[in-house]
C-alpha positions as CSV (number, residue, x, y, z in Angstrom):
1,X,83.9,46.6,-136.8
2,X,84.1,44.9,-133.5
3,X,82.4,46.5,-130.4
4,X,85.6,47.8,-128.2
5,X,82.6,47.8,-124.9
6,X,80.5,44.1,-125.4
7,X,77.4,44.6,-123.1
8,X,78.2,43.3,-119.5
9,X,76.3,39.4,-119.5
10,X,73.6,39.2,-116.9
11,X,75.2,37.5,-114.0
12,X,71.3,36.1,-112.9
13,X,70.3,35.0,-115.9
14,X,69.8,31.3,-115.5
15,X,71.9,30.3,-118.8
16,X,74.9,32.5,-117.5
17,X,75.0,31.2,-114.2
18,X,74.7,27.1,-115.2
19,X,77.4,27.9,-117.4
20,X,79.4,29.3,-114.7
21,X,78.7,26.2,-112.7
22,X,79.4,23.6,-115.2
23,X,82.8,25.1,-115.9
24,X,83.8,25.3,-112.3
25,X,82.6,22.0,-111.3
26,X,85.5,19.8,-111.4
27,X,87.6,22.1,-109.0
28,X,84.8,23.7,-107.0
29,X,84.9,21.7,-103.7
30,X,88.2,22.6,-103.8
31,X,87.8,26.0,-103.8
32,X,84.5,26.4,-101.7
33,X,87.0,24.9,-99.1
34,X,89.8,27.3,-99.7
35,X,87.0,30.0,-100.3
36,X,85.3,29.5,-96.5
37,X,88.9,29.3,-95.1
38,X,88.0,25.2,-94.5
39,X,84.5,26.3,-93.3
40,X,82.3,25.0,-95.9
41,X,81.7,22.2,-94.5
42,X,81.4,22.7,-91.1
43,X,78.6,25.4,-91.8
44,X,76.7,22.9,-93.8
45,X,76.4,20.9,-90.6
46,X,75.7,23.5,-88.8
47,X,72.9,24.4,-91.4
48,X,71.0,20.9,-91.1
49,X,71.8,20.4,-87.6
50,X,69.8,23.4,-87.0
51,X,66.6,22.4,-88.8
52,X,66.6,19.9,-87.0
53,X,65.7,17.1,-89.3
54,X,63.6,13.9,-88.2
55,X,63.2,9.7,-88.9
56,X,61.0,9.5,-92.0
57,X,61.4,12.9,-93.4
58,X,61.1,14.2,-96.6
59,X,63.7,16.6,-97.3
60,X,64.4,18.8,-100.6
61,X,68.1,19.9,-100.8
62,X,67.8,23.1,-103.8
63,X,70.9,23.7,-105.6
64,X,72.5,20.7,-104.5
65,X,75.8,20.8,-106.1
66,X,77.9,18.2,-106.0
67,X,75.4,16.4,-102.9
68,X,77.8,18.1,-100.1
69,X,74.8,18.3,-97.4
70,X,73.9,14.4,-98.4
71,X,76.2,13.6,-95.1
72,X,74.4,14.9,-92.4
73,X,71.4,14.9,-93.9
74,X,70.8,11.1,-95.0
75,X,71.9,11.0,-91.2
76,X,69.1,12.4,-89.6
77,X,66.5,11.2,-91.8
78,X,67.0,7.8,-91.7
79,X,66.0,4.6,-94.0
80,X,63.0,5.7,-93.9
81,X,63.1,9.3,-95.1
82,X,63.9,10.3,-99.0
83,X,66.2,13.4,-100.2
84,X,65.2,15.0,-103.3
85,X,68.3,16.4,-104.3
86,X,67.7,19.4,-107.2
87,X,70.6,21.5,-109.5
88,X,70.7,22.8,-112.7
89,X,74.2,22.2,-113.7
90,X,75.1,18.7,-114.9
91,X,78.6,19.2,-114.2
92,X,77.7,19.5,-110.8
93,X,75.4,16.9,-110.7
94,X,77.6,14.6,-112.4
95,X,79.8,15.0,-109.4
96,X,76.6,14.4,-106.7
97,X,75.5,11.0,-108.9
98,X,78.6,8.0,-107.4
99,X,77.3,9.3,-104.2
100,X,74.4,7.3,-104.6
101,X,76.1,4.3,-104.7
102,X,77.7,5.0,-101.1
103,X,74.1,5.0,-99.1
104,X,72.5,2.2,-101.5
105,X,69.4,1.6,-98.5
106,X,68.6,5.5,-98.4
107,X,66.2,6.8,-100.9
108,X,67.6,9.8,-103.2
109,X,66.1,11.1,-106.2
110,X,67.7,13.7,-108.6
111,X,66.4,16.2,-110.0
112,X,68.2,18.0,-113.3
113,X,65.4,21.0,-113.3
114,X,65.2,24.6,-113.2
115,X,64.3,25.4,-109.6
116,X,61.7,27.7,-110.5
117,X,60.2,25.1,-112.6
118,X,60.7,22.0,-111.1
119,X,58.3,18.8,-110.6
120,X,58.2,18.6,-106.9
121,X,54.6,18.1,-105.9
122,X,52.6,20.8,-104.0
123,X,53.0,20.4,-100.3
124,X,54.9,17.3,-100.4
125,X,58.0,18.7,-98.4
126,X,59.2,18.5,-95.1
127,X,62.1,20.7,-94.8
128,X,63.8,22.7,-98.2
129,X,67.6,23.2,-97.4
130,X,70.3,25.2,-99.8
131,X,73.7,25.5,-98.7
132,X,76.1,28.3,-100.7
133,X,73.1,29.2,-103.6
134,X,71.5,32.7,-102.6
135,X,74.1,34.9,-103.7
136,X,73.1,33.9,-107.5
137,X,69.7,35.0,-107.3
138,X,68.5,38.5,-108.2
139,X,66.2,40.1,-105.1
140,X,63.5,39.1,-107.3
141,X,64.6,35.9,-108.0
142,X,64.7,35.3,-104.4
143,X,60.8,36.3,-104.2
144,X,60.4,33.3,-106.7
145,X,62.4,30.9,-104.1
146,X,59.9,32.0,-101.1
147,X,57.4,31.4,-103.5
148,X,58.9,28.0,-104.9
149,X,59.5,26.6,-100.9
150,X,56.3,27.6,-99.8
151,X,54.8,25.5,-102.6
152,X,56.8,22.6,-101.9
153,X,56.5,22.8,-98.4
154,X,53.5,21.4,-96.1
155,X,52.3,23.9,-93.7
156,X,54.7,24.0,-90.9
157,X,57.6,22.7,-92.7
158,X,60.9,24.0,-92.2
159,X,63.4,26.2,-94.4
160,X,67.0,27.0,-93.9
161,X,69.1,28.6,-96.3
162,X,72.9,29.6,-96.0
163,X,75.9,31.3,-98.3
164,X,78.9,32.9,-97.8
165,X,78.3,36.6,-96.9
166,X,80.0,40.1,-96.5
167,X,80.8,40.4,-93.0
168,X,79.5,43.8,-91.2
169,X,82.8,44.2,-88.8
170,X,85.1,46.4,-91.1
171,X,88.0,44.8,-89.1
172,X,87.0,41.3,-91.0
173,X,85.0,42.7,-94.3
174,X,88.3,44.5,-95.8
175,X,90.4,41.6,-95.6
176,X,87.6,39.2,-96.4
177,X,86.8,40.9,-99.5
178,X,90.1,41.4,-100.5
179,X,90.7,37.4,-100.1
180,X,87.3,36.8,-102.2
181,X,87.7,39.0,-104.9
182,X,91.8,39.0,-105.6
183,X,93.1,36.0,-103.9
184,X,90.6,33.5,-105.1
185,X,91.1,34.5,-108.5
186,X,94.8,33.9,-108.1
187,X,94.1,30.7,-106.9
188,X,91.8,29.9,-109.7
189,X,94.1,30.6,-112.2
190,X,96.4,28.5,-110.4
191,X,94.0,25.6,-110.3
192,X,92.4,26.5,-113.7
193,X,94.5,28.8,-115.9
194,X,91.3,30.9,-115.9
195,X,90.9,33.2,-112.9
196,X,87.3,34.9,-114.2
197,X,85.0,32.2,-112.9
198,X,86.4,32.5,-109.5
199,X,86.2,36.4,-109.7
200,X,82.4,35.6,-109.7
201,X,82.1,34.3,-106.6
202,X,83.6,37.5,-105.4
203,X,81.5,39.5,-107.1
204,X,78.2,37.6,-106.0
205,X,79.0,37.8,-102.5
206,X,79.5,41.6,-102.5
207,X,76.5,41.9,-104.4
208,X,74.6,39.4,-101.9
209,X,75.3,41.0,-98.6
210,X,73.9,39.3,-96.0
211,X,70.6,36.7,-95.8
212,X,69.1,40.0,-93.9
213,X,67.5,41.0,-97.0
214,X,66.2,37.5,-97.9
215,X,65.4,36.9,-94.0
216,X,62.6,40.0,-94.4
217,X,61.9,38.8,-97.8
218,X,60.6,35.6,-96.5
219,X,58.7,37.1,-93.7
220,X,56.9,39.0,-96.1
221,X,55.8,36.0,-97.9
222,X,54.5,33.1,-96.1
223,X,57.0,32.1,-94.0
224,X,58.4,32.8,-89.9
225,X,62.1,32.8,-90.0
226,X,65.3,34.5,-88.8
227,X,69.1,35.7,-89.5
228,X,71.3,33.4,-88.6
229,X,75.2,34.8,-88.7
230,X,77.8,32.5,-88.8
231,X,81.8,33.1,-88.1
232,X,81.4,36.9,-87.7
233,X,78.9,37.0,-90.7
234,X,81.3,35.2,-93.1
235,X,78.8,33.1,-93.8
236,X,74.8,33.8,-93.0
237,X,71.5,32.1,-93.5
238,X,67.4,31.9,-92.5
239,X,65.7,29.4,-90.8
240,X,62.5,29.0,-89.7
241,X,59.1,27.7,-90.9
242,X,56.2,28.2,-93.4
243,X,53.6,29.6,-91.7
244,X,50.3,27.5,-91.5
């Protein structure tokens, strides 16, 4: 007899959400795009513009995707500096790989590891970025992350984190929502002829919030940052530094 009410699948759990990843990756710039209303990438300029990167650095980009902060950051950094560029999700990271071959006098290492488990040496980090990977962390999975950075991370080294978000203004939030957790879907099935992945993203952002949450979290453990809002709150983040 077949169980009319299957248990709801843990939408944190690591081996759901790599799944989730894998499956979207060969349309997810795509949507991200359509998702952020063409955004995306602006904010991820915005997002390493802000922390300000330097000649030489070493910078750690989590949950890089498909490398779509690589730009801006290879940029700043230089010939000199090296990106360690981390993701779970090899269809995501098979998507991030050619773009080595584009920048062949920057160094770039890849990293296929769990983020909580990773091989980054202790204090070896300049500045950790993420662009559009909070919303798939529990609140205590983000405790891990402020723990993970500030490992990573030589005192005084610099964090900033972004993702789309759930704006406060109920003039934008109705509509926003609306387009996230209905439209998207539609569009996914239009892309993919399965419209359940791109419910997801929906469904993480209304669970998410805003980086408020993760903005205190982080104070609370090592580090001096702030809540950075951006377009209305469609899209927020932290940045600051870990304390010495």
């Amino acid at each position: 007899m077949h169980d009319r009410n299957p248990p709801k699948p843990d939408i944190y759990d690591p081996q759901y959400v790599v799944q989730l990843f894998d499956e979207m990756s060969g349309s997810y710039r795509r949507m991200n795009y359509i998702t952020s209303f063409g955004f995306s990438e602006r904010w991820r300029r915005q997002l390493v513009r802000a922390a300000q990167l330097r000649e030489g650095e070493v910078v750690a980009d989590l949950l890089t995707g498909m490398g779509e902060c690589w730009r801006p950051i290879l940029r700043r950094i230089g010939a000199n500096g090296k990106l360690i560029a981390l993701d779970f999700s090899e269809g995501m990271l098979r998507h991030a790989r050619p773009l080595i071959a584009r920048h062949p006098d920057r160094s770039i290492q890849i990293l296929k590891e769990d983020l909580f488990q990773n091989s980054i040496p202790d204090h070896s980090v300049d500045v950790v970025l993420s662009g559009f990977g909070m919303k798939t962390f529990s609140d205590g999975q983000m405790l891990e992350f402020a723990k993970t950075a500030a490992r990573m991370l030589r005192p005084g080294g610099r964090i900033g984190l972004m993702d789309v978000s759930t704006p406060p203004a109920k003039w934008m939030r109705w509509p926003y929502m609306f387009y996230l957790e209905r439209m998207i879907p539609f569009l996914g099935r239009i892309f993919l002829g399965n419209p359940e992945n791109y419910r997801m993203l929906g469904q993480y952002s209304k669970q998410f919030g805003n980086a408020e949450k993760v903005a205190k979290l982080f104070n609370a453990n090592g580090f001096q940052v702030e809540y950075v809002p951006y377009f209305f709150g469609c899209a927020s983040g932290i940045l600051g530094i870990r304390a010495e």
